[in-house]
DSSP file (Angstrom, degrees, kcal/mol; ACC not computed):
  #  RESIDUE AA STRUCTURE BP1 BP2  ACC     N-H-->O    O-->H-N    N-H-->O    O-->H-N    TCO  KAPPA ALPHA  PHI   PSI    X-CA   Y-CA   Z-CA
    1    1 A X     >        0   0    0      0, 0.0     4,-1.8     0, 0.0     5,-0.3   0.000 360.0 360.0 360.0 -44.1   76.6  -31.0   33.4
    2    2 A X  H  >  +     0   0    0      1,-0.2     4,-1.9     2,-0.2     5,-0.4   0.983 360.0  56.3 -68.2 -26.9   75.4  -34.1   31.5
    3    3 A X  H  > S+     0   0    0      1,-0.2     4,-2.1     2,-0.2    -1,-0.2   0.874 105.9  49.4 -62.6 -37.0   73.2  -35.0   34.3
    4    4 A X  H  > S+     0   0    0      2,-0.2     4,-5.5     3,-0.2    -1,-0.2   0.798 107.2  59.3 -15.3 -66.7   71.4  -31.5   34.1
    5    5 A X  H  X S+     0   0    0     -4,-1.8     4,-1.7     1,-0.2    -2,-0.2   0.945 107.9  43.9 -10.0 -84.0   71.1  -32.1   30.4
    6    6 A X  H  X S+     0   0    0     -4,-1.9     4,-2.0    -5,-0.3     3,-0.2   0.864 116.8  43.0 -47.3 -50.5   69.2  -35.2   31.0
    7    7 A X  H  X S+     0   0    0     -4,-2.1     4,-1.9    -5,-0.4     3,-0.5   0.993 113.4  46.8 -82.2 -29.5   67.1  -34.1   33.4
    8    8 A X  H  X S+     0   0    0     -4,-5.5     4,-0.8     1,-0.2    -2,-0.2   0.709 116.1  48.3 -70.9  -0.4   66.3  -30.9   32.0
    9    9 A X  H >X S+     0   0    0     -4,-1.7     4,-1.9    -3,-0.2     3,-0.6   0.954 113.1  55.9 -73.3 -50.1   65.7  -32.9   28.6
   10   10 A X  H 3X S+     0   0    0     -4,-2.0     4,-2.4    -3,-0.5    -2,-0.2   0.772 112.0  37.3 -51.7 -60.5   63.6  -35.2   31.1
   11   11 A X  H 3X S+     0   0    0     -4,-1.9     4,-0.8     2,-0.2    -1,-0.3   0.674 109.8  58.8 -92.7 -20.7   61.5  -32.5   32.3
   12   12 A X  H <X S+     0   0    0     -4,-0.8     4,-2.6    -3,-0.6    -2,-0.2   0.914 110.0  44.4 -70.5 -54.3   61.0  -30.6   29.1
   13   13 A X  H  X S+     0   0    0     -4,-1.9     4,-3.4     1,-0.2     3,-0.4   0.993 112.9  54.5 -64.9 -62.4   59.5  -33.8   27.2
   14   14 A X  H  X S+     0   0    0     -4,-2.4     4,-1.2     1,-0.3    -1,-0.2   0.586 110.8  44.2 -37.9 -26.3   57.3  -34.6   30.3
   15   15 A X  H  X S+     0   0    0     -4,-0.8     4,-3.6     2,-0.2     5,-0.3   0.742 113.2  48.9 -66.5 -59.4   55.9  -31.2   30.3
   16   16 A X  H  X S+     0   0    0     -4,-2.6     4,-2.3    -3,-0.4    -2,-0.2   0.975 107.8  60.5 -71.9 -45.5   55.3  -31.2   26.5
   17   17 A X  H  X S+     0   0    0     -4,-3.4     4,-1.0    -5,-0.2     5,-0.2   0.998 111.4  39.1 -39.1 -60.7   53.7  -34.6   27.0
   18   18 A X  H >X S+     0   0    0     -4,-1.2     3,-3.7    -5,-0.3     4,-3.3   0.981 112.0  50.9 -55.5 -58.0   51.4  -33.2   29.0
   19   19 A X  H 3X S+     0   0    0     -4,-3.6     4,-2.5     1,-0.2    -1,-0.2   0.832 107.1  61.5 -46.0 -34.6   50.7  -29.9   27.4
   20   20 A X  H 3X S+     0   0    0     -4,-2.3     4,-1.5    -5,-0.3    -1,-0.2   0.643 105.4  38.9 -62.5 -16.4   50.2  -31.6   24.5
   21   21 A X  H <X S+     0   0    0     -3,-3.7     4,-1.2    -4,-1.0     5,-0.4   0.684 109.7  59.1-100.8  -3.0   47.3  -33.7   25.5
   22   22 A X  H >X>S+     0   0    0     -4,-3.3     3,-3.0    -5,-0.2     4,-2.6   0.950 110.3  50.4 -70.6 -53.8   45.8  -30.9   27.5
   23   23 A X  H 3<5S+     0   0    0     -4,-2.5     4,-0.4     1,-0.3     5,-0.3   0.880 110.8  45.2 -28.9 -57.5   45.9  -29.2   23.7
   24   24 A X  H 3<5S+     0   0    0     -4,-1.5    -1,-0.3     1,-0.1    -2,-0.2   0.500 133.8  13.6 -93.0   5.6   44.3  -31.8   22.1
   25   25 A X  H <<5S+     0   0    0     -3,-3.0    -2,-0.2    -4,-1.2    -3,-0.2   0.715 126.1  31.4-142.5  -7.1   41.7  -32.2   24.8
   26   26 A X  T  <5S+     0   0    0     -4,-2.6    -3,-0.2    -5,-0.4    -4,-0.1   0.577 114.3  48.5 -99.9 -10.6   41.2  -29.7   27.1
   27   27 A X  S  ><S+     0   0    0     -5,-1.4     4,-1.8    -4,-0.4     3,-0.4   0.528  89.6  80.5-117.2 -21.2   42.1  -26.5   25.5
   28   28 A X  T  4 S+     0   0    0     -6,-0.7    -1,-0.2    -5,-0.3     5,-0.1   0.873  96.8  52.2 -63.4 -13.2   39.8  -27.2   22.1
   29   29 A X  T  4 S+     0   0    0      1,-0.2    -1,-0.2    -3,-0.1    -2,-0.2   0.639 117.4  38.8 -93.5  -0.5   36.5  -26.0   24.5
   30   30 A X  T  4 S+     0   0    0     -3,-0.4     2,-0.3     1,-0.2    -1,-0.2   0.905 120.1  26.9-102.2 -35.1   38.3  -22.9   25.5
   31   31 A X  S  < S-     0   0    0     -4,-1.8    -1,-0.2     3,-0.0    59,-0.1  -0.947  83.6 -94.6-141.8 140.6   40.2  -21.5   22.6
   32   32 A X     >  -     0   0    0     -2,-0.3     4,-2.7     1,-0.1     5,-0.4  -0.079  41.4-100.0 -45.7 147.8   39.7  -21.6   18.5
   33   33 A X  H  > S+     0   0    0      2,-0.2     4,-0.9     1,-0.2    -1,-0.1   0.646 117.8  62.5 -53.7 -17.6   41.2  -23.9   16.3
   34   34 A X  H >> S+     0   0    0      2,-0.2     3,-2.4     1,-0.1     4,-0.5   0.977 105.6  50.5 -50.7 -80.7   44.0  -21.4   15.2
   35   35 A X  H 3> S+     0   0    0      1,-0.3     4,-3.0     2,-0.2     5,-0.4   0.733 103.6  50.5 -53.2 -31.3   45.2  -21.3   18.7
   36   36 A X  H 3X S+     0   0    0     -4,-2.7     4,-6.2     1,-0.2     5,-0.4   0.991 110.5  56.1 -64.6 -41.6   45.7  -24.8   19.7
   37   37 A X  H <X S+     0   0    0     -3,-2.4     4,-0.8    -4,-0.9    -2,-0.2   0.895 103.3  49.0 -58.8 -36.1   47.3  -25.1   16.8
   38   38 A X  H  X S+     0   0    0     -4,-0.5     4,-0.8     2,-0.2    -1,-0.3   0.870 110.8  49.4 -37.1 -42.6   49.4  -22.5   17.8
   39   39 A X  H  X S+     0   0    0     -4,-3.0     4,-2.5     1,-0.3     3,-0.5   0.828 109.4  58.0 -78.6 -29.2   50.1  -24.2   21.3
   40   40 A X  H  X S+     0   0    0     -4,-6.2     4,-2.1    -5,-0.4    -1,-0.3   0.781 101.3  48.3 -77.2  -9.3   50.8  -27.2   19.4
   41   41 A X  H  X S+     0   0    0     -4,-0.8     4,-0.9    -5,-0.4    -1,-0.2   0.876 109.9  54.6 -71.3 -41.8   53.5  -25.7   17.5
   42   42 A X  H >X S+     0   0    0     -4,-0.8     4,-2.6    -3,-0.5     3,-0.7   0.960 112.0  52.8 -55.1 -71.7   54.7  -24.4   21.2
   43   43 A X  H 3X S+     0   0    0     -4,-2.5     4,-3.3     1,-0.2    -2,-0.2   0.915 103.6  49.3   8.2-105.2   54.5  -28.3   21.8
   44   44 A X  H 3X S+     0   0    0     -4,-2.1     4,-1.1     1,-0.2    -1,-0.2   0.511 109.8  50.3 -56.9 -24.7   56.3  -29.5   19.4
   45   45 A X  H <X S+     0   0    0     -4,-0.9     4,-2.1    -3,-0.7    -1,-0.2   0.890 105.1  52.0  -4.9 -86.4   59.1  -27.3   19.9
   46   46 A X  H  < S+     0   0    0     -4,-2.6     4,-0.5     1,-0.3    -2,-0.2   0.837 117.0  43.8 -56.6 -48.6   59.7  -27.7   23.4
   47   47 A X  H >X S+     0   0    0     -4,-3.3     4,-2.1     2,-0.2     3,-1.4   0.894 106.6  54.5 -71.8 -27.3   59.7  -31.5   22.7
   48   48 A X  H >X S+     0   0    0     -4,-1.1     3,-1.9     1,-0.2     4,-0.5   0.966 120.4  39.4 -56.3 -74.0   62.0  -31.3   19.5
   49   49 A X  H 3X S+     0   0    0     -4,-2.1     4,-1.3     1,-0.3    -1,-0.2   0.419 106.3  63.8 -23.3 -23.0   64.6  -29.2   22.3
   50   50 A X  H <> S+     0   0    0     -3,-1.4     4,-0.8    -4,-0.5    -1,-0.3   0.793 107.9  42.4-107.3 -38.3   63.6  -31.6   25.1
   51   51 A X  H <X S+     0   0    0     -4,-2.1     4,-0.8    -3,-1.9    -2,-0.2   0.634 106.0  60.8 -76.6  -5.3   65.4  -34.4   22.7
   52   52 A X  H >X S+     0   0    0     -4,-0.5     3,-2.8     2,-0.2     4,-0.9   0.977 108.2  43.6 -75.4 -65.8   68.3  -32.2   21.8
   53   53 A X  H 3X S+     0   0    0     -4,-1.3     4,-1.3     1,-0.3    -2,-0.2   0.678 112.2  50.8 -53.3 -31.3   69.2  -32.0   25.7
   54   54 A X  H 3< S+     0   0    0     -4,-0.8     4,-0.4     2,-0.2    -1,-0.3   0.780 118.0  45.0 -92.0 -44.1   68.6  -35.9   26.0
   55   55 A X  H XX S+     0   0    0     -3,-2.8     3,-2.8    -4,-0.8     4,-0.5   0.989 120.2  35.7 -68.1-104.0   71.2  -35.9   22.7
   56   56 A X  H 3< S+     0   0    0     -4,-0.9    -2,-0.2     1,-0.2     3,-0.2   0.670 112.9  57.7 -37.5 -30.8   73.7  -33.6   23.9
   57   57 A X  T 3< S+     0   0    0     -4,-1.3    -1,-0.2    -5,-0.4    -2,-0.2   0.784 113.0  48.0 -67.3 -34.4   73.4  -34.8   27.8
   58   58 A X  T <4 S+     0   0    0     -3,-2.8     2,-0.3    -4,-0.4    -2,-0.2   0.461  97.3  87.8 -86.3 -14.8   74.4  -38.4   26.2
   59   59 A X     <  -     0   0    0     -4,-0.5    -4,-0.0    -3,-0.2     0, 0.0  -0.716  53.6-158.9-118.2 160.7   77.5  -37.6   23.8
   60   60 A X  S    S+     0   0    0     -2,-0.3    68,-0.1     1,-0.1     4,-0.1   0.506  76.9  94.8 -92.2 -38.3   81.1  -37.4   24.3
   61   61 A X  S    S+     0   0    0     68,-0.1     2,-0.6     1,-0.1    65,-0.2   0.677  72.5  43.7 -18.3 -58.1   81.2  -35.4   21.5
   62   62 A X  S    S-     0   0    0     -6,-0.1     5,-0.1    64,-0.1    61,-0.1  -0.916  92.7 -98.1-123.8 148.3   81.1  -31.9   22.4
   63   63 A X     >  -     0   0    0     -2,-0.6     4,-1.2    59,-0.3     5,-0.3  -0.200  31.2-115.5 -78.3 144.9   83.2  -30.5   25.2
   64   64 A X  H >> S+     0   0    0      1,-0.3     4,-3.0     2,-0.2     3,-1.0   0.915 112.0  58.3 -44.0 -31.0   81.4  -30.0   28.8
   65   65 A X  H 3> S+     0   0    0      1,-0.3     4,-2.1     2,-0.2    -1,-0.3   0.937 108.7  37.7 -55.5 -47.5   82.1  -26.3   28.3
   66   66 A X  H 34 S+     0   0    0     -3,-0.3    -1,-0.3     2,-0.2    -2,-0.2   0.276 109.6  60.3-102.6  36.4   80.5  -25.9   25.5
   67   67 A X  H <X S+     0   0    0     -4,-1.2     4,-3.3    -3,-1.0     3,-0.5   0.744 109.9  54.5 -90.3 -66.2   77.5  -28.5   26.6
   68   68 A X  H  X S+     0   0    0     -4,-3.0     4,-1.6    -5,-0.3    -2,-0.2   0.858 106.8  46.7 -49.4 -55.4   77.1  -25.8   29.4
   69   69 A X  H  X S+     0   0    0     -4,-2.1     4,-0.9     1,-0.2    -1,-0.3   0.722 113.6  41.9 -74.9 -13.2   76.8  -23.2   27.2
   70   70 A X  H  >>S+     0   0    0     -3,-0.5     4,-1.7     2,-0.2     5,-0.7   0.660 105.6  71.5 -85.5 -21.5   74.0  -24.8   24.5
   71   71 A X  H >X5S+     0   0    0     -4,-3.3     4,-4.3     2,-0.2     3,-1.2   0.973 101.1  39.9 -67.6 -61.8   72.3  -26.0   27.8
   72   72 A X  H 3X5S+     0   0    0     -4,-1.6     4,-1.1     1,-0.3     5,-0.3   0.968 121.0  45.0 -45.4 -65.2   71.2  -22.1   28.7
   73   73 A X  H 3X5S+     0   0    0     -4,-0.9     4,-1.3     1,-0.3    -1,-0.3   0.928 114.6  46.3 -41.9 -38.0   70.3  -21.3   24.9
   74   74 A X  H <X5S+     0   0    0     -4,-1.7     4,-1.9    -3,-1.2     5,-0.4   0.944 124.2  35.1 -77.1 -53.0   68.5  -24.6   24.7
   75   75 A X  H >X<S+     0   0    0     -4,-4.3     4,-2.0    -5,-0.7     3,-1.4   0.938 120.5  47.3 -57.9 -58.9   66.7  -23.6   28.2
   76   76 A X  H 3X S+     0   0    0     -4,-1.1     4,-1.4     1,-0.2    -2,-0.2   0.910 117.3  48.8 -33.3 -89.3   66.5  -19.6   27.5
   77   77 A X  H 3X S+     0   0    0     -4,-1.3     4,-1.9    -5,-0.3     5,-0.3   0.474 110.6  43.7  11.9 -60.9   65.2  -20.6   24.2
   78   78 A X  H <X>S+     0   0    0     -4,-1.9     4,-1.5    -3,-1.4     5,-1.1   0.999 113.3  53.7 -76.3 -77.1   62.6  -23.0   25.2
   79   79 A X  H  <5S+     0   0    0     -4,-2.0     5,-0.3    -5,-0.4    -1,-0.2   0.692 122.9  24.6 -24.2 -48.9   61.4  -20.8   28.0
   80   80 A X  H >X5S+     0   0    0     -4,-1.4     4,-4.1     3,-0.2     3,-0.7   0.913 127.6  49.1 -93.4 -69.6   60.8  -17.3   25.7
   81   81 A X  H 3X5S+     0   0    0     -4,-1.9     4,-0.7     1,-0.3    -3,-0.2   0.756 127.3  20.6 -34.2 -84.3   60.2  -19.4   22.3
   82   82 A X  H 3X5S+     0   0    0     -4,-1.5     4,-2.2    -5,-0.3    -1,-0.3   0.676 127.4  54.4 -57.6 -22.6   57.5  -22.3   23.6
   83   83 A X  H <4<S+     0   0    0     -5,-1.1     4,-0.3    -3,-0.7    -1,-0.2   0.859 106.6  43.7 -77.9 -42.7   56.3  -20.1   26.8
   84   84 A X  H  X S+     0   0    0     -4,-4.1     4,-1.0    -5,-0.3    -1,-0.2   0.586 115.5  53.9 -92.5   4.0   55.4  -17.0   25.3
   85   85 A X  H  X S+     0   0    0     -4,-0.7     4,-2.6    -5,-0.4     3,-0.4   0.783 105.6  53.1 -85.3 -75.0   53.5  -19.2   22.5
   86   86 A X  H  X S+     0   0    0     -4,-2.2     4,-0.5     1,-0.2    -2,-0.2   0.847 110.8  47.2 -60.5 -14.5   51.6  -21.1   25.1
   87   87 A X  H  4 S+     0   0    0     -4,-0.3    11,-0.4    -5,-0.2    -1,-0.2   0.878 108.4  55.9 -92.0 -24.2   50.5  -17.7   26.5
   88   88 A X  H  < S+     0   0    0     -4,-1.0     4,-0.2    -3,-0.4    -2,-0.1   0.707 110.0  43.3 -78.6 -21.4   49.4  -16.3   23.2
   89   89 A X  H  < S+     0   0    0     -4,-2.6    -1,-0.2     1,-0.2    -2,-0.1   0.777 115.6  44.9 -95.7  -5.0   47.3  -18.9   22.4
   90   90 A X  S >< S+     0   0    0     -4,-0.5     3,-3.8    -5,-0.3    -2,-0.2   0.234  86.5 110.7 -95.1  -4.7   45.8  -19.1   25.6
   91   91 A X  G >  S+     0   0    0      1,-0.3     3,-1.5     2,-0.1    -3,-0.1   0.921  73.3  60.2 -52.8 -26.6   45.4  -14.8   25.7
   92   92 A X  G 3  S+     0   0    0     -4,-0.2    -1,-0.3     1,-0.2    -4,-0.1   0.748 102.8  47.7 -81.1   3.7   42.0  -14.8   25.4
   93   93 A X  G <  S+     0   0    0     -3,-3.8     2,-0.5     2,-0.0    -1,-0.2  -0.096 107.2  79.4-113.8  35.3   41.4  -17.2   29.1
   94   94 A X  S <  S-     0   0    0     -3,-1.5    -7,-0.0    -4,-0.1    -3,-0.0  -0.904  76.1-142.4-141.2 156.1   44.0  -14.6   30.9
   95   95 A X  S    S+     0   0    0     -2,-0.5     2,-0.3     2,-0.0    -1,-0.1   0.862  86.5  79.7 -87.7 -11.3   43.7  -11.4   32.3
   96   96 A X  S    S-     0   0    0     -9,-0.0     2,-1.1     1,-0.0     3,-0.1  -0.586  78.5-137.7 -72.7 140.3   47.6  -10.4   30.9
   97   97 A X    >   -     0   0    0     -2,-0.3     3,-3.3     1,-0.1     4,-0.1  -0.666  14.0-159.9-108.4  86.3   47.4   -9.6   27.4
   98   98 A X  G >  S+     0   0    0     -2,-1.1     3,-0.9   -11,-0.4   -10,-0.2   0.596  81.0  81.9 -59.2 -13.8   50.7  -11.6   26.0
   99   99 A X  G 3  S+     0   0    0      1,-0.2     3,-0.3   -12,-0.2    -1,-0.3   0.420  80.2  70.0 -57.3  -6.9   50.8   -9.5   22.8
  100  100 A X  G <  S+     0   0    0     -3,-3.3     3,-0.2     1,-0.2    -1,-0.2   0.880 110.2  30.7 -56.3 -40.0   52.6   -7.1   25.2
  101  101 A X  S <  S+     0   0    0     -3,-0.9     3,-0.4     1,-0.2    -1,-0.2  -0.438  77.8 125.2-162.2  17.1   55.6   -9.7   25.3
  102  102 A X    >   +     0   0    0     -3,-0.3     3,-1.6     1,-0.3     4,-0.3   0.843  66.4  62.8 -74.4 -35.8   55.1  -11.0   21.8
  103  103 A X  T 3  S+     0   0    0      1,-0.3     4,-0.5    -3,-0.2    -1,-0.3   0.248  90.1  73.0 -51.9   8.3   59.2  -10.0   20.8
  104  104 A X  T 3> S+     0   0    0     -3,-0.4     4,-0.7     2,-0.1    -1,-0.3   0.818  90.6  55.3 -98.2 -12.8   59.9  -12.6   23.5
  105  105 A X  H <> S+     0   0    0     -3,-1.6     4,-0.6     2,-0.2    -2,-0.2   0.684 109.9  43.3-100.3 -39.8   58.7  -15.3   20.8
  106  106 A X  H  4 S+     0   0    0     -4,-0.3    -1,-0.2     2,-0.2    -2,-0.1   0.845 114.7  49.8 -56.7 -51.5   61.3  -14.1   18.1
  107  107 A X  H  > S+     0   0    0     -4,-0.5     4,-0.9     2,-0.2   -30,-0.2   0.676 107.0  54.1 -66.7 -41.8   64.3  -13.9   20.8
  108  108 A X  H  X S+     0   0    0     -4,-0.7     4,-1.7     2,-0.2     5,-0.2   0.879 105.5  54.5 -81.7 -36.3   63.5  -17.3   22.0
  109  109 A X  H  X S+     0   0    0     -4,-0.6     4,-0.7     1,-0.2    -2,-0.2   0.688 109.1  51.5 -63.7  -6.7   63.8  -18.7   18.1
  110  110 A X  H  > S+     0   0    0      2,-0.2     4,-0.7     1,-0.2    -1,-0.2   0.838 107.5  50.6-121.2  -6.8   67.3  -17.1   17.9
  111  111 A X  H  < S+     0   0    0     -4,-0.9    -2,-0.2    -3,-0.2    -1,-0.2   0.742 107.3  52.5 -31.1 -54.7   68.4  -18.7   20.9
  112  112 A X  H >X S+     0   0    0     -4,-1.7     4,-1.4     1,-0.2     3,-1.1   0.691 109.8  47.4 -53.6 -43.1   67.4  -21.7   19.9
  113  113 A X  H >X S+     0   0    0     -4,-0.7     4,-1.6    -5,-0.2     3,-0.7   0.923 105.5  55.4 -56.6 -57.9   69.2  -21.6   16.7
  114  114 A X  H 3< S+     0   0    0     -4,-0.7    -2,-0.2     2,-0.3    -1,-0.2  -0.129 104.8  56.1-133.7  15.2   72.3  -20.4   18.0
  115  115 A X  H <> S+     0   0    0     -3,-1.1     4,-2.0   -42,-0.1    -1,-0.3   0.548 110.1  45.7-108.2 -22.3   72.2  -23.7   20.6
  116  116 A X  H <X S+     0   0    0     -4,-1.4     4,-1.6    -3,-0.7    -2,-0.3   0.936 114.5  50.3 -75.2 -33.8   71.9  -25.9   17.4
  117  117 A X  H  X S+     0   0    0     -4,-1.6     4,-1.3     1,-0.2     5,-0.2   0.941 111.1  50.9 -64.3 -38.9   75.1  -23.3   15.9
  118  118 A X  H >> S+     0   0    0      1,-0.3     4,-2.2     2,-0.2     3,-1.9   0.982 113.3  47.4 -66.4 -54.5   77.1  -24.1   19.2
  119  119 A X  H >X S+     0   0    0     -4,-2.0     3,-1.8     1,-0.3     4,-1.3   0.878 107.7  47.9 -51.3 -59.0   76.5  -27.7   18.6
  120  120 A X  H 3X S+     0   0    0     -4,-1.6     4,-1.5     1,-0.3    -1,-0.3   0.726 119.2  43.6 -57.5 -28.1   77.4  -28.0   15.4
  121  121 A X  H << S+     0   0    0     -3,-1.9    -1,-0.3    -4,-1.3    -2,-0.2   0.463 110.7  50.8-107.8  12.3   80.6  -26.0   16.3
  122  122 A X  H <X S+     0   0    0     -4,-2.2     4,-4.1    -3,-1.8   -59,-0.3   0.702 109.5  57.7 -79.1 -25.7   81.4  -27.7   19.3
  123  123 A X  H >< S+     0   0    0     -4,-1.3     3,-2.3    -5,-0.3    -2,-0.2   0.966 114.1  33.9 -74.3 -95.2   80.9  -30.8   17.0
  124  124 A X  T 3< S+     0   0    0     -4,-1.5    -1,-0.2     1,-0.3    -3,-0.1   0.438 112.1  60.7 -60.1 -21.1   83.7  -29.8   14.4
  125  125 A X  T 34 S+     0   0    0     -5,-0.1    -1,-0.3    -4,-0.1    -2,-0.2   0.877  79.8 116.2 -76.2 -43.0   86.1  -28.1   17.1
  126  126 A X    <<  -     0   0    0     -4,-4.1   -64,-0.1    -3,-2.3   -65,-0.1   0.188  49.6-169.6  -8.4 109.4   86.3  -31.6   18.9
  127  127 A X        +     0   0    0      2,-0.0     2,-0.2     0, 0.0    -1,-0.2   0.808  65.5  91.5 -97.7  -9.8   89.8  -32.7   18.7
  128  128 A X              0   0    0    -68,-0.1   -68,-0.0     1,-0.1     0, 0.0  -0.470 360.0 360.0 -57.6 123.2   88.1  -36.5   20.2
  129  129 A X              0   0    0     -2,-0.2    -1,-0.1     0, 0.0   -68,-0.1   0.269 360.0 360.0 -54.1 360.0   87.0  -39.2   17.7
């Protein structure tokens, strides 16, 4: 499981490296300054989440079980929160209109939340030092 962690921590920041510079250089001729800012919000996210895994993949701290279970929130999360964010600021270069699917953007924030609650109560259930 920690190795999972890691990589999917791994693979989250590398991704959000990238997206981020295509935002700040490819995506300003396509789309208004609201929406990059959106996508950078998407961004920033992904990566803030991409160090949690890195975090959580790396401690002793919280028990593998419940590692297992903050990894899916953290991933679900990522996926709806930062995903459906990068499609609404991009809606005007697609021929899906991601304002259908805009509740997936709320749903992925409470996911996300509720990988930092696990932690914190995986944290405090520990019986390890």
């Amino acid at each position: 499981m920690n190795k999972k962690l890691l990589v999917t921590g791994s693979i989250f920041g590398i991704l959000g490296i990238i997206l981020g510079a295509f935002a700040a250089h490819g995506l300003q001729k396509l789309v208004g300054v609201d929406a990059i800012q959106t996508f950078e919000t998407g961004v920033r996210y992904q990566l803030y989440h991409a160090f949690f895994l890195l975090i959580i993949g790396s401690t002793s701290m919280v028990s593998l079980k419940m590692k297992k279970i903050i990894f899916y929130f953290i991933l679900f999360g990522v996926i709806c929160f930062s995903g459906s964010i990068y499609g609404l600021a991009t809606n005007a270069l697609s021929a899906f209109n991601f304002k259908t699917i805009a509740l997936i953007t709320p749903l992925g924030g409470l996911f996300l939340i509720i990988g930092w609650v696990l932690l914190l109560v995986g944290i405090i259930t520990n019986k390890v030092n």
